[in-house]
N, C-alpha and C positions, 0 to 999 in steps of 0.2 A: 504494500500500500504506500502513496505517496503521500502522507498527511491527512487523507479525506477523514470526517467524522463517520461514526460508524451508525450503521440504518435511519434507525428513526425517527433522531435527534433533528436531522436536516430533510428526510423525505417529502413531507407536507407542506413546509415552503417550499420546495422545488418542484413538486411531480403533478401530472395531470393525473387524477385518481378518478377511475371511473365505479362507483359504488353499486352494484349491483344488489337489489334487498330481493325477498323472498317474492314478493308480489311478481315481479319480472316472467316469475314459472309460467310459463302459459301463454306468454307473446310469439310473436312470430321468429324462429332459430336465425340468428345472427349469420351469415354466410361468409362474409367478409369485411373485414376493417382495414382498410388500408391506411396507417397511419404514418405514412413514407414525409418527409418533412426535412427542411433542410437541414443541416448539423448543427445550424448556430441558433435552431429554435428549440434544442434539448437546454436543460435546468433551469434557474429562472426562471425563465420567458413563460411557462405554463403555469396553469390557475385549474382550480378541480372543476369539473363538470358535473351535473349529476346526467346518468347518462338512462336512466327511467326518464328523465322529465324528455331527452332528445326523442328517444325511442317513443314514449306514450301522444309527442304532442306532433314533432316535427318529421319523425324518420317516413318514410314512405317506400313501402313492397313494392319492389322492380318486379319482381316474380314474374314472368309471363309464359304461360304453355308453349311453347312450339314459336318461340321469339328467340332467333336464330343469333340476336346480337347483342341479348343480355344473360348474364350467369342466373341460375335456377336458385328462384327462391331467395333471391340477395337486397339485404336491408342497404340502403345508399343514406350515410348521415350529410346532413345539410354541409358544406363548409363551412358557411356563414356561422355555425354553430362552433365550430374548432377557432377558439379567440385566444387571444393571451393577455397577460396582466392586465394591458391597459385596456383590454376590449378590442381592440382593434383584430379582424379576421387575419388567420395564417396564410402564409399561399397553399395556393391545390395541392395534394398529394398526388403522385402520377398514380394517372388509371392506369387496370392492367391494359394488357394487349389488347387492342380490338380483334376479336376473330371476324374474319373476314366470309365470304359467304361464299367462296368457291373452296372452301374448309368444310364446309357441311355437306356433306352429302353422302346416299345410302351407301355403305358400303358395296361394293361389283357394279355399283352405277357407273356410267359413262365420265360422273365427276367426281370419282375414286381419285385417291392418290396417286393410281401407279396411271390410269388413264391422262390427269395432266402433267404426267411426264412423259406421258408419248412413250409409254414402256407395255408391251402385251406380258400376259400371263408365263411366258416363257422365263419373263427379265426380273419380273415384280410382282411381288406379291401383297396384299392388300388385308393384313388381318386384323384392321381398326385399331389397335394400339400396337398393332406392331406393320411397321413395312419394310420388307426385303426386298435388297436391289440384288441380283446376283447372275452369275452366268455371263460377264461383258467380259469380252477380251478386243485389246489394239483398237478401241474405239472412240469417238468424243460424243457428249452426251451436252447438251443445252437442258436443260432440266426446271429453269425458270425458280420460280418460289417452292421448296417443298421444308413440309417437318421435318426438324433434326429431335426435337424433343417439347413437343408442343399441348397444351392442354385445348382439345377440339370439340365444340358439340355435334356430334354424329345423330344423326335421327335410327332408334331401332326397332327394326319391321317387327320383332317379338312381342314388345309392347307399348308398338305405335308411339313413342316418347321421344322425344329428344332425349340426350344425356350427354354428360361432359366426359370423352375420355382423355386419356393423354398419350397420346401418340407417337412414339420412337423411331428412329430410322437406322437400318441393321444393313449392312452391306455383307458379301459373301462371294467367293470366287469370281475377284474382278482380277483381270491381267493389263497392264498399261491402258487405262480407264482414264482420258482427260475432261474433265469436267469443266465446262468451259460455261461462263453469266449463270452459273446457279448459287441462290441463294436459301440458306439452310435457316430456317424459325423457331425459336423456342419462347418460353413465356416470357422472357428477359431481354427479347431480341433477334437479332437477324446475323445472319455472317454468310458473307459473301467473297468466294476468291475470285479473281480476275481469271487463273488457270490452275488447277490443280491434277496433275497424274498419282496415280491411285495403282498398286498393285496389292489385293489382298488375300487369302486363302481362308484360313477359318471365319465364321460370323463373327461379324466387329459392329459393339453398339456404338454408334459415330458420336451418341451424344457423350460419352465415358473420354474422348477424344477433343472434341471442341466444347471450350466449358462457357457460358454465358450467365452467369449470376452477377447479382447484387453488386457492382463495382471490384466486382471478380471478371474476367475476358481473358481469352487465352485458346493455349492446347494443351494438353497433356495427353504424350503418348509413350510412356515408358513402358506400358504392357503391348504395344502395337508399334512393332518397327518397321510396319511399310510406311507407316506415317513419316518418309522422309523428302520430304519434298519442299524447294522453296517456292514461296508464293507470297504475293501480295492479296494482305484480308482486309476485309472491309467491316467493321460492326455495325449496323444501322438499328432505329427503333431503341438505343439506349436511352431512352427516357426516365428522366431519374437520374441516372447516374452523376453524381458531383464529380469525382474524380479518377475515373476508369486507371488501371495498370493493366499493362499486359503478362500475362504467364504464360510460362515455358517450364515444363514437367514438375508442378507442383510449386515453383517457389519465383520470385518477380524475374523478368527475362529482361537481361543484360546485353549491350554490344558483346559480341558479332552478329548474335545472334535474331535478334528483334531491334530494327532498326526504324528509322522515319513515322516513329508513333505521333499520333495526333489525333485530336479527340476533340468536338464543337458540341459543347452541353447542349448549346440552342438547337442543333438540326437534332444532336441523336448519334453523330455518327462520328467512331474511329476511326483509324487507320493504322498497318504496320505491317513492314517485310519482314519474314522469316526464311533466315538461311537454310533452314530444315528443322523439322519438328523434332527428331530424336537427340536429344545427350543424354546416355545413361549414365549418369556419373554416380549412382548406387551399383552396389553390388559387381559380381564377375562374370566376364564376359568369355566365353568357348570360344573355340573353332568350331565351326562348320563341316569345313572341309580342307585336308591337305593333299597339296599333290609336291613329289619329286621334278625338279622339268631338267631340263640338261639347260646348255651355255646358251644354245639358241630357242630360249621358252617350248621345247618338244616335251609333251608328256612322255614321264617313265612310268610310273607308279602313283598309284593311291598309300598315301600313310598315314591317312588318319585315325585310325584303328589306335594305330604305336603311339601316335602323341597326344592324342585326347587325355589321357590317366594317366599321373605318373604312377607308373607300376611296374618300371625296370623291364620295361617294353620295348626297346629300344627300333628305332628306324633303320633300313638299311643306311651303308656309309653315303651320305654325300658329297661329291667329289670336290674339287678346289674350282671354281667359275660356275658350281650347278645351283641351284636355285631352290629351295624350299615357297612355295606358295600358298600363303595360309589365308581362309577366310575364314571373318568371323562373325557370329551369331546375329552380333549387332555390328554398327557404325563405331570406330574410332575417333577420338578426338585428341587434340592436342594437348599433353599433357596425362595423355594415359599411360601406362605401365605394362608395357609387353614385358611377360615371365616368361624363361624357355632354362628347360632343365635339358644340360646336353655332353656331350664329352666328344675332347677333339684327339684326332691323331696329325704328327707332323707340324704342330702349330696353328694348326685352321684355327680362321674366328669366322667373325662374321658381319654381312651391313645388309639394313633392311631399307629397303624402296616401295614404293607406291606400284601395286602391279602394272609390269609393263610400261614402268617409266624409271627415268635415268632421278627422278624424285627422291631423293636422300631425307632416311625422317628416324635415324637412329643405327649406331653402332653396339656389338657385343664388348667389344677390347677385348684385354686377355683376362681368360678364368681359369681354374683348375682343370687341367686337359682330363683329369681322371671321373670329373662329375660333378656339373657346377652347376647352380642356378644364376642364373644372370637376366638384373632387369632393366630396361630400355623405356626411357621417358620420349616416349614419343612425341617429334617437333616437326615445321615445317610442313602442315599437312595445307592446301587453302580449303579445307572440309571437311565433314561427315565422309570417312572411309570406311571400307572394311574388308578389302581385302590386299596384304601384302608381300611382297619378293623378299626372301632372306636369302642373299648371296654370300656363296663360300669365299673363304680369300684365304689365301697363301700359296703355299709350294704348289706344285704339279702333284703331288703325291701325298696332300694332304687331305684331309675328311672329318667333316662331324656325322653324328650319330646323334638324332635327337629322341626323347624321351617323352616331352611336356611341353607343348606351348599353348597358351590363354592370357590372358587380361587380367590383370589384378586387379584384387579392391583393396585400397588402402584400410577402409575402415567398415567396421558392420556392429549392426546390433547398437543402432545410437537412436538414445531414448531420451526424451526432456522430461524429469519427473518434476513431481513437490514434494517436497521434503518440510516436516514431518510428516503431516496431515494425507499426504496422496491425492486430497480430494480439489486440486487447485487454487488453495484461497490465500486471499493476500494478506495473509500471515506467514506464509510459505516463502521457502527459498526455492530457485528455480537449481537445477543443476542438471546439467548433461553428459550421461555417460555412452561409452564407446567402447569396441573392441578394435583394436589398432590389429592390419592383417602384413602378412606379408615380411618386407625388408622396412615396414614405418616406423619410430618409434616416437614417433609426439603428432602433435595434431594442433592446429593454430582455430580457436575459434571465432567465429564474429557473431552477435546475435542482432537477432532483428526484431521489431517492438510496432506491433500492425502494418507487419511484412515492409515496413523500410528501417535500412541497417542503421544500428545505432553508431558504428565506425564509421568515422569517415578518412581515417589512416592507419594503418595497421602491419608493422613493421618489427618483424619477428625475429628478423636474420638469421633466417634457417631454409630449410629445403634449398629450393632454385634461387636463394640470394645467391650472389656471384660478385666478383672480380670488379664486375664492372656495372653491376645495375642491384640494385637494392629494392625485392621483391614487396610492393604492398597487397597484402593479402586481405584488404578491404575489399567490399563489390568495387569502387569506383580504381581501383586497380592503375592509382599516382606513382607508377614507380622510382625512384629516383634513382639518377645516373650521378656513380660515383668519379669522381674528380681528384685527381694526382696521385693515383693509387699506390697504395703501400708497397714496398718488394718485403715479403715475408722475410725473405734469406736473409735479407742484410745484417749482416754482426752475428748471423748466428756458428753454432759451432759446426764447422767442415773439418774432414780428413780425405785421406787418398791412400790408394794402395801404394805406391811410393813417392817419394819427391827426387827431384834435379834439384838442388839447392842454387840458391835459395826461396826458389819458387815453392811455398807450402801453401798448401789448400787455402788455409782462409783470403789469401790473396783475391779468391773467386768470388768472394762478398764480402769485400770491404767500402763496396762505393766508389772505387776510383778505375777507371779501364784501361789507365798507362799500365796496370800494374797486372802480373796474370798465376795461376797455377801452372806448374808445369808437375807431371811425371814421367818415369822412364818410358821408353816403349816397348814393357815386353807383355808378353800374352793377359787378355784379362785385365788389364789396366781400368782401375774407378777410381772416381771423385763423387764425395757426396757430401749431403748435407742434415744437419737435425736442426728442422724449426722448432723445436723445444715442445710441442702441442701438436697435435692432431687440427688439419686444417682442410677446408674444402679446395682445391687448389684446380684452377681450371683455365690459369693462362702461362705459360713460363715462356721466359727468355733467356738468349744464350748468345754473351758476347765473347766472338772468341781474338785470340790477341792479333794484335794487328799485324799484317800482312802474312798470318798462317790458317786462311780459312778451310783449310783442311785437317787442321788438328783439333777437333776431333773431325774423321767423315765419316767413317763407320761404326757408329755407336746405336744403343738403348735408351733412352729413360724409363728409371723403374721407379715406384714406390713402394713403401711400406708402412708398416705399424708397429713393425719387434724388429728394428734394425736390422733388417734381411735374414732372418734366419729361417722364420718357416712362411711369415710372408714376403713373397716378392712379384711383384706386376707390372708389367710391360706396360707403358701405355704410350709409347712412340719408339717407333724402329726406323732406323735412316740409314742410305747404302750410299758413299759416293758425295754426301751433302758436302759442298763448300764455301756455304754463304756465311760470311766474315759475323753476321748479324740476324742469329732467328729468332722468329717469335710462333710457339706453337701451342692455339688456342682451342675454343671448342669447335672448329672446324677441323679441329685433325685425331682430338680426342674427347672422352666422354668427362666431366667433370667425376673426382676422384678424392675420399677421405682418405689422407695421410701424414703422418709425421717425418719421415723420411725421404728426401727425393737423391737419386743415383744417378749418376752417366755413366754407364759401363760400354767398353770399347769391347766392337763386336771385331775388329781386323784379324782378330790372331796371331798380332806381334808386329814391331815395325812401325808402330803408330802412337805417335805422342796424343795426349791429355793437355789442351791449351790452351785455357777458359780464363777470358779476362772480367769478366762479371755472370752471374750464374740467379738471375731473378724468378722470384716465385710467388704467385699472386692467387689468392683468395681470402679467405677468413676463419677463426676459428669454429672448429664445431660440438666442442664440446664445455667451453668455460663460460657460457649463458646461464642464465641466473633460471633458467629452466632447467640446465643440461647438456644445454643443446648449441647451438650458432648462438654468436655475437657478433659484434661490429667493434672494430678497434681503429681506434686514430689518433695518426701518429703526429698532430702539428703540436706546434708551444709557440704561444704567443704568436708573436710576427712571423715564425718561421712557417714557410707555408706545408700544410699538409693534407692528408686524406678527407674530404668530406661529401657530403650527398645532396642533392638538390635535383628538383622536380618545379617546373612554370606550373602555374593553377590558373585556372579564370578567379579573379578576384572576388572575393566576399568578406563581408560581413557578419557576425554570426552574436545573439544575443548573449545566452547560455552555451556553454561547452564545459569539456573537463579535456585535461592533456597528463597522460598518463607515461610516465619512462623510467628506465634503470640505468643508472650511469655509478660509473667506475671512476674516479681521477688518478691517472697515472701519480700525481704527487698533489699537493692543494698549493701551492702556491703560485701557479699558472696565472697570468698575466689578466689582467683586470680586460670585462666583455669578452674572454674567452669560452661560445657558447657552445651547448650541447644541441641548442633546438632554435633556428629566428624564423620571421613571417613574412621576410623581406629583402632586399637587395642593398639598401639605405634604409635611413631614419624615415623610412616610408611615415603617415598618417595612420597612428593607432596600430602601427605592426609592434612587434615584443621579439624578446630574446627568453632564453631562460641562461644565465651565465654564471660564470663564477667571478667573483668582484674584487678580484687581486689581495684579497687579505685572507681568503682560506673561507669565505661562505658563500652559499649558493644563492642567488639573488632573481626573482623576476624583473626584467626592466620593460616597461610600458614605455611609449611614446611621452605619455603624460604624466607615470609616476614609478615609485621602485617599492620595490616590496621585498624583502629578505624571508628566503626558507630556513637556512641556518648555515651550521658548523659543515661543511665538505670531507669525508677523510677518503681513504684509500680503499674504502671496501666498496661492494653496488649498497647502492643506496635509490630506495621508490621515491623520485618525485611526482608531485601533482599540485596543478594547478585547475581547480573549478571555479566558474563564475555564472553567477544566479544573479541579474539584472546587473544590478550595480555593487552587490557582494561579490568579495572576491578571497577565496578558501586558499593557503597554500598547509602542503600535507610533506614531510619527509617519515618518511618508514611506517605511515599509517597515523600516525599520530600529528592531529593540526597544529602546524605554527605560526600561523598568523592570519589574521583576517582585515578586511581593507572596506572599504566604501569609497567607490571611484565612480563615479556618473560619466563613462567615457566608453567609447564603443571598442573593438578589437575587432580587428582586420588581416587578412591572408591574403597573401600577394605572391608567395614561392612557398614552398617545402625545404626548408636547410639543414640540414645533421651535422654536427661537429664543426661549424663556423657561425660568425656571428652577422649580424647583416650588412654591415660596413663589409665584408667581406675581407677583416683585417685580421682577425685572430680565430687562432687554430686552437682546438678542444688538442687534448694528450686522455686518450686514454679510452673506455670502453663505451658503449651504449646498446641497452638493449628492450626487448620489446616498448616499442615507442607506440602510444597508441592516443587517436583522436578522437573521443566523442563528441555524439551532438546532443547532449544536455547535460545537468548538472547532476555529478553524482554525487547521492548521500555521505557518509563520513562511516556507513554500513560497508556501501561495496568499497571505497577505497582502501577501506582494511584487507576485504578479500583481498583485492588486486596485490596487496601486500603481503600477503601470505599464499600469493601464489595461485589464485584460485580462478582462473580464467574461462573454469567453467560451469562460475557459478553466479546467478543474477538475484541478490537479496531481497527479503519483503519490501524494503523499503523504497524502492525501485519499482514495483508494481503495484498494478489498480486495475479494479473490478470491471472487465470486462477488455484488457488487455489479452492480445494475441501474440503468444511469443514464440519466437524459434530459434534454433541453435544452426547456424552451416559451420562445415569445417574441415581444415584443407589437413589430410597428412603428410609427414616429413619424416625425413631421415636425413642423413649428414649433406647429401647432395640432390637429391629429389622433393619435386613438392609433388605429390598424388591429385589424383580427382577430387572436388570436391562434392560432399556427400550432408546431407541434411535433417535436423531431426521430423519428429513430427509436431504440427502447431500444439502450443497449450493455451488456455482458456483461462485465465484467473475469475473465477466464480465468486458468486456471493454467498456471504455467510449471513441471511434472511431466513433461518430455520428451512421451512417447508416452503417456500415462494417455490413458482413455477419460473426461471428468469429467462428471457430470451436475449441472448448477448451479440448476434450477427444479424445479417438484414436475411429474407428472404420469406417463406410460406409457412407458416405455423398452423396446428389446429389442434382442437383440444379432439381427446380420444373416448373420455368420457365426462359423464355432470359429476361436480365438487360442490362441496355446499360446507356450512361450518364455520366461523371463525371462534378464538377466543376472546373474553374479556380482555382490556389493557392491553390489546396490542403490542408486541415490543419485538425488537432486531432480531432476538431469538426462539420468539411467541406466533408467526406469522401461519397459517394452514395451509392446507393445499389451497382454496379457494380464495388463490390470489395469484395473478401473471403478473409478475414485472417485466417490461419491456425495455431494453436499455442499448435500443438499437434503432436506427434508422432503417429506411426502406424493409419495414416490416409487414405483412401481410396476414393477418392473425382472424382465424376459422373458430366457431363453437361448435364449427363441424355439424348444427343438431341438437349437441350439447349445451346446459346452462351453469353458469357459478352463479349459486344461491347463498344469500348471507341467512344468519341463523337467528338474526338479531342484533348484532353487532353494528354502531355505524364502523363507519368506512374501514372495515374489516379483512372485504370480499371486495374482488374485484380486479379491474386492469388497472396497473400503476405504470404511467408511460416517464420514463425520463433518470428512474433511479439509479 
């Protein structure tokens, strides 16, 4: 809960209570209430009605036998009667959908469904609430207006009656089916593609597919993967809706994928292109089907059999240029995780392509020839794939043998509970657990608070952080490109298998390239290096001394974890190289955790070691105040060094909170040496968060300073929240100071480890950096302090909040799919209330009757509906809530 008082203390000044007494029994059964209304005429704004006096004096029975254009039996309340405080009438609530009158009609009449589509008995089938389109192959179809999921009054020759069914549209053995100007209806609306081709097989209810609710719009098709096709849709007849979003497989659809959305409240109608409807980015994805091909794509064999299970099933050999071609289940996307358990003979590895194109979207490197699993972050793809080339490489005479390949899921089994209670209520803590699969071992979460994210930067430095870019794992996906990047090597400790004197290894990292390593040349010759930690390393360079660009030419680099003894890994081999000056990045290899990197001379004698600088770049992945990656920067003061930055479109933001953990190489670093600025200069209302040349950590504002405190040597949680014109700073959870500044705050860049004069360099670490867009309690900042990033406190939620957890997995060098929980609900704690907390069709199922005496929060009976949603549609079905004697007891409460 966010401060609201609890039930009934505030109910009655706020809520429109409609009182239903016992006398009511016997009128005519309420059909429908549409109390749909704009957002900003919930609380306040409403005054109680008595809703006897509407009903007995004003309401008037639409009911008409065999009146094709009104609902059966439906009470219609005046509007004039829906007033608010001041008396003044509310506006309309949208009526439902007109049904139109080429809707009606007998079923196998001429004005059937399947007949205006111009479909015979063969294609379509017409069973009143159900129609089947089925049996089209290679064809295009105009099909005009039809039900996708529509409430219809049919007239029925049984008992001569109209009635209202609701009628579905089920598709069934279509093959390349283009669907060209038809438009699909439901009670919510219309959707319309410009083109859509369609290949289906088993029955598909279309409307489980295209969703149209209550400022809900979209598609969801993650049980339906022919549903892959881009198109341009159209939503029409959104009336109602204040603020439509589009959806894509259950959660808000993001670029690439749902692009050029726009939505005219006044006409009704959206718009938006989809790349393609499928990303399964739950769960794991099979093969299909394998085949062996040779050099020139000739089928050999079927192996699917061998590699579907790993069950030491192994594949025939495949040669060195032969091709494994694997399709899978679903579509690939970028950033998935091809798994392949396999073992090489000769040194074979392997590179995977786009079938039948020279398309590069992932390499093996070297694994244990004897039986490796090895996983591939699929990149480079422009789409929804799913079938791809794994080419052999090496010798003439080399081969894999594969066992297993499929798709990983990083993560499974992820659930949003409440904690203690279970039952949702905002006294509850939200917390999200997971089962991490695979090679994952952390997961970055973001949550989102009525499906928009509450991050608005989210900066983990983990997984796909790199070398050169700084992953943010928010939806709005700002990542920052990092600037004068660190050489890990530098100073650290180097040896060699011998020296020339006086050429000794550390020569190779000391920063100057007059100066070089030399060793003898005989057989087997290394030079290596210990960056002291384990690091994700994904770009290295190699200067070699001047004017001998061929010492080294025939070399390795390896790395390790246990200073080569039983780990050792290839991940670049060179034959003949004599360029004075390489640099070899993730175009030549796969991003790699290690702590050791080697140049080992592959010549076999004869060949000097003669390395005048020896650079190595990435980050570390294990000294994050998770576990896991960090970010380290190496400037002091004026001297320039390592930092991040990202252009933003400018804003301004009222509330926010700014969450980070920072390390100080030492505290006495040079006054506006920042961790975090909003700007390029003393922009207008931009800030820093710095250290103030005396050893404490300091907010600086445009317009004022505020001091968090003491700085030392360990990570230390800062944060900074601001609630209008309050302003909270927090170190290690606990608040140190508070401010009152009537002054705005403004973003203009993303900076990490510089300040905005762009004068002074941070020394030292930073990690999970994270933006929210509002103010967080002094509840969750402690979480965030203890580490608990997957947990959202009571204090943080209110009755009638929709929450969700997404969240991306990682490991030292990959970020996985991202995968999502399920919504939660935060409920009310009104005893026995009936509460309706989302918009859409309600009805009662049976009569409630009853209240008690004293009414109170946790006294209330069943015969009572709170309503605490917009665009509501609420049925008695038939049904009556009778009071028992109680005044306003029983009854509808809209607004609680």
């Amino acid at each position: 809960m966010r401060g609201y008082s609890k039930l009934w203390s505030v109910l009655f000044p706020i809520l429109f209570l409609l009182s239903l007494s016992g006398n009511f029994v016997g009128e005519p059964a309420i059909s429908f209430l549409d109390f749909s209304a704009p957002s900003e005429m919930g609380g306040p704004g409403w005054s109680i009605v008595d809703i006897e006096s509407i009903v007995g004096e004003n309401a008037t029975n639409s009911s008409a036998q065999n009146n094709e254009s009104d609902y059966v039996e439906a009470i219609t309340l005046p509007i004039e009667e829906m007033v608010n405080e001041t008396g003044a009438p509310l506006p309309a609530p949208a009526p439902p959908a007109e049904i139109s009158p080429e809707n009606v009609a007998p079923a196998g009449s001429k004005r059937s469904a399947c007949a205006r589509m111009g479909l015979d008995s063969a294609y379509c089938v017409d069973k009143e609430e159900k129609i089947v389109v089925a049996n089209l192959h290679n064809t295009e179809l105009s099909l005009g207006r039809i039900s996708l999921n529509k409430s219809e009054t049919r007239f029925d020759n049984n008992t001569k009656q109209y009635r209202v069914v609701n009628t579905r549209l089920f598709l069934r053995n279509l093959t390349n089916v283009h669907f060209l100007d038809t438009e699909f209806e439901s009670n919510y609306g219309s959707v319309k593609f410009d083109s859509l081709r369609l290949s289906v097989s088993a029955e598909t209810d279309l409307s489980n597919v295209i969703v149209i609710e209550p400022n809900h719009i979209g598609v969801d098709s993650r049980e339906y993967p022919e549903f892959d096709s881009p198109a341009t849709i159209v939503f029409t007849q959104l009336y109602g809706f204040r603020n439509p979003y589009p959806m894509r497989n259950g959660e808000p659809c993001e670029e690439p994928y749902c692009s050029n959305f726009h939505y005219n409240p006044s006409t009704g109608i959206a718009t938006m292109y989809v790349s393609g409807f499928s990303n399964y980015s739950i769960g794991e994805i099979n093969v299909s089907m394998v085949e062996h091909l040779d050099s020139n794509y000739t089928f050999i064999s079927d192996i699917t059999n061998e590699v579907y299970y790993l069950d030491g099933n192994w594949s025939e050999p495949i040669n060195s240029s032969h091709y494994v071609r694997a399709s899978f289940e679903h579509n690939l996307t970028n950033g998935r995780i091809i798994d392949a358990y396999l073992r090489s003979t000769g040194g074979a590895t392997f590179d995977i392509y786009i079938a039948g194109t020279d398309t590069w979207v992932g390499s093996s490197g070297q694994f244990n020839p004897a039986g490796d699993a090895v996983y591939i972050n699929v990149k480079n793809l422009p789409g929804p794939v799913d079938t791809f080339d794994f080419r052999v490489a090496g010798p003439e005479d080399a081969y894999l043998e594969f066992d297993f390949i499929h798709d990983v899921a990083g993560l499974e089994n992820i659930s949003l509970v409440a904690i203690p209670s279970g039952q949702n209520l905002d006294s509850d803590n939200l917390t999200v657990s997971y089962d991490l699969k695979n090679d994952f071992d952390n997961a970055t979460v973001n949550w989102y608070l009525d499906y928009e994210p509450l991050v608005l930067l989210n900066l983990p430095f983990s997984g796909d952080t790199s070398s050169s870019t700084a992953e943010d794992f928010s939806s709005f996906g700002n990542d920052l490109t990092t600037y004068n990047q660190e050489n890990n090597s530098y100073q650290k400790t180097a040896s060699q298998s011998s020296t020339a004197s006086p050429y000794v290894a550390s020569m190779a990292v000391d920063g100057d390239t007059s100066t070089f390593q030399h060793t003898q040349n005989d057989p087997n010759e290394w030079w290596k290096v210990d960056l002291g930690e384990e690091y994700r390393i994904d770009k290295i360079r190699m200067i070699k001394r001047s004017g001998f660009g061929s010492r080294p030419a025939n070399y390795d680099i390896q790395v390790s974890n246990d200073n080569f003894v039983s780990d050792t890994r290839t991940i670049i081999s060179e034959t003949s190289e004599t360029s004075p000056d390489i640099t070899f990045d993730g175009t030549d290899f796969d991003p790699v955790a290690a702590r050791y990197v080697r140049v080992y001379d592959t010549a076999g004698g004869g060949e000097y070691l003669n390395i005048a600088e020896f650079a190595v770049f990435g980050h570390p992945t294990k000294s994050g105040v998770l576990g896991d990656g960090t970010y380290h920067f190496n400037g002091e003061g004026t001297t320039s060094g390592q930092y991040l930055k990202t252009d933003i479109t400018d804003y301004t933001v009222s509330d926010f909170s700014i969450s980070l953990w920072a390390k100080a190489a030492n505290t006495n670093q040079q006054l506006y040496s920042s961790v975090f600025s909003t700007a390029d200069s003393s922009a207008v209302d931009s800030f820093q968060i710095e250290l103030d040349g005396s050893g404490n950590w300091r907010l600086r504002h445009q317009d004022f300073l505020l001091q968090f405190g003491a700085a030392t040597t360990s990570w230390q949680h800062l944060v900074w929240t601001k609630e209008g014109s309050t302003h909270r700073l927090y170190i290690d959870g606990s608040q140190t100071n508070t401010s009152t500044q009537a002054t705005d705050v403004k973003f203009y860049v993303y900076k990490v480890g510089l300040n905005r004069g762009s004068t002074r360099y941070f020394n030292g670490s930073i990690d999970e950096l994270q933006l929210f867009n509002r103010t967080l309690s002094a509840q969750q900042v402690s979480a965030l302090y203890n580490k608990e990033y997957d947990k959202i406190v009571s204090q943080e939620t209110e009755e009638g909040d929709d929450w969700r957890a997404c969240l991306y997995p990682t490991n030292e060098t990959e970020t996985g799919d991202k995968a999502c929980s399920n919504y939660l609900t935060i409920a009310s704690e009104v005893g026995s209330c009936k509460v309706i907390y989302g918009p859409g069709k309600y009805e009662l199922n049976e009569s409630v009757s009853g209240a008690p005496n004293n009414p109170s929060a946790g006294g209330l009976s069943d015969a009572c509906v709170v309503i605490k949603s917009d665009d509501v549609t609420f049925s008695c079905n038939g049904y009556n809530i009778t009071n028992d004697g109680t005044a306003f007891a029983a009854g509808i409460v809209i607004g609680g």
